[in-house]
N, C-alpha and C positions, 0 to 999 in steps of 0.2 A: 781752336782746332790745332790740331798737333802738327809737328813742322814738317812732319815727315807727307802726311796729305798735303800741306801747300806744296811740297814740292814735287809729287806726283800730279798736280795739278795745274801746274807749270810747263812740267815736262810732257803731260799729254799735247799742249802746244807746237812745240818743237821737236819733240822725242816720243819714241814709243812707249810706252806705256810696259814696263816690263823690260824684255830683250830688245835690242835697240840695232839695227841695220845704219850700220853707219860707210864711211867713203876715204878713203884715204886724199882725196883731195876733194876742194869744194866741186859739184857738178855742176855749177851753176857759172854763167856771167852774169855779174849783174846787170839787172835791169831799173827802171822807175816802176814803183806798185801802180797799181789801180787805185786812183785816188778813194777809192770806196772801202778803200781795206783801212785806213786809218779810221780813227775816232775809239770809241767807246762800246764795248762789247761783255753783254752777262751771260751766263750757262747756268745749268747746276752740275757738278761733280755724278759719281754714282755713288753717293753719301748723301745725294737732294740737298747739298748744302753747294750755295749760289756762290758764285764766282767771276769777277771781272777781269775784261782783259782789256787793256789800253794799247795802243798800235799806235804809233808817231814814228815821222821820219828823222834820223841823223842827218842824213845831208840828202843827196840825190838818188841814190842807190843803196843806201845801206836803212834798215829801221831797227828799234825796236820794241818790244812785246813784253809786258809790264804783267804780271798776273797775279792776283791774289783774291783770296776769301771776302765775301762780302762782308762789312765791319772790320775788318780787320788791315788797313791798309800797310799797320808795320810789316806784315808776312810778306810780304812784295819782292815776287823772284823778276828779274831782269834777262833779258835773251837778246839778242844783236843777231840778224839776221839778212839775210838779202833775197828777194825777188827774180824770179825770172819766166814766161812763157816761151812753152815748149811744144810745137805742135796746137790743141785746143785748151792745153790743160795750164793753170799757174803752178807755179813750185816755188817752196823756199826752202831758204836751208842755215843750217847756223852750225857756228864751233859748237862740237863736245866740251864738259868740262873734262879735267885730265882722268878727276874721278869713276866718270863712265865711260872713258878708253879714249878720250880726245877725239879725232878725227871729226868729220862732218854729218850729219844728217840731211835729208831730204823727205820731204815732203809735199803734199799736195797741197790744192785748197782751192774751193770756189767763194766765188759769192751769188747766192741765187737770186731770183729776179723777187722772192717774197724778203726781203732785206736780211740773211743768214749767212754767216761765215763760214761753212765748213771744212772741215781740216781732217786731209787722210794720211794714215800711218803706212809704211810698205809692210805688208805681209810677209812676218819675220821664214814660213815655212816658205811659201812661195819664193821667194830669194833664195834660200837655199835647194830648193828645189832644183830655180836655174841654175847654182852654181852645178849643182851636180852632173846638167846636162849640156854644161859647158857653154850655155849660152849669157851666163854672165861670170867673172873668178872673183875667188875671194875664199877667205879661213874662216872660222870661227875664232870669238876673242872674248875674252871673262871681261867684266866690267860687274860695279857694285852692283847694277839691278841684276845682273844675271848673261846667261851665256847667249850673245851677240853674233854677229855674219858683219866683218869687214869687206868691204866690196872697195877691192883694188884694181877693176874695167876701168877704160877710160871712158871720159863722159860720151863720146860720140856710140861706145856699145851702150852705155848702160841707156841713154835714151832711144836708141833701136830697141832696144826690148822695151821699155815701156810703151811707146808709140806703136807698138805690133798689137792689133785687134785682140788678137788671141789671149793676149796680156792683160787686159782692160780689168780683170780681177786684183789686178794686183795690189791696188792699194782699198782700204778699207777704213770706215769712216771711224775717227778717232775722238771727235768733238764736234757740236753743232753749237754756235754763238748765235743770239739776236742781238740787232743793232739797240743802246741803250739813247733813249728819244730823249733829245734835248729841253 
């Protein structure tokens, strides 16, 4: 598989898929995960070509998310990331590299009660959307994948706008993982 898929498939994990909504600082404190979010986790791509994702902890609050191509274990991208609930919903969020504009991402992610990880991405127009109407700021910003929404709110706006009902569209399902059985 070419490098350029593992790393799109990586970055669906952590990052958006394309144009990338990032933060000028992390929104998160850390927290401890959900012991159910570690262990071993397969998908397939939208190439139908399978993909693993491993989840371990670094210390107490910090993990991270190991991904790559089934068969393939040299292709293994690395992400450092941290945990936090907010309201009903988990979030995590990890550094940019400098390549696609540094700063932070955020994200979603449940784990259902059929044993699946899903991970959602923010809705790059919807973000811009609200900056337009002032209920969140931020610029637009070039990075390799394309042109991006830095959102420079502090964390206490930017989680009033997601925790508002009206919002509840905002983020959007980016990857669906099962759990890989021992």
């Amino acid at each position: 598989m070419k490098a350029w898929r593992v790393m799109l498939m990586a970055v669906s994990f952590l990052m958006l898929n394309g144009c990338l909504v990032t933060f000028t600082q992390a929104p998160l404190v850390p927290e401890a995960a959900p012991t159910q979010l570690l262990g071993q986790w397969t998908s397939k791509d939208a190439w139908g070509q399978a993909r693993n994702l491993n989840i371990s902890a670094i210390d107490k609050t910090h993990y991270q998310a190991v991904v790559f191509p089934k068969g393939q274990p040299k292709a293994r991208e690395r992400y450092r990331f941290i945990v936090a609930r907010h309201g009903s919903r988990w979030y995590a969020s990890a550094a940019v590299p400098g390549r696609s504009g540094s700063n932070y991402t955020l994200n979603g992610f449940e784990l259902t009660d059929s044993g699946e990880l899903v991970i959602y991405d923010l809705d790059l127009e919807q973000i811009q959307q609200a900056i337009s109407q002032s209920a969140l700021s931020g610029e637009p910003v070039d990075t390799a994948e394309g042109t991006g929404t830095l959102i420079n709110s502090p964390s206490a706006k930017v989680f009033a706008y997601l925790d508002d009902p009206a919002n509840s569209d905002v983020f959007v399902e980016a990857a669906r993982y099962q759990r890989v059985a021992k």
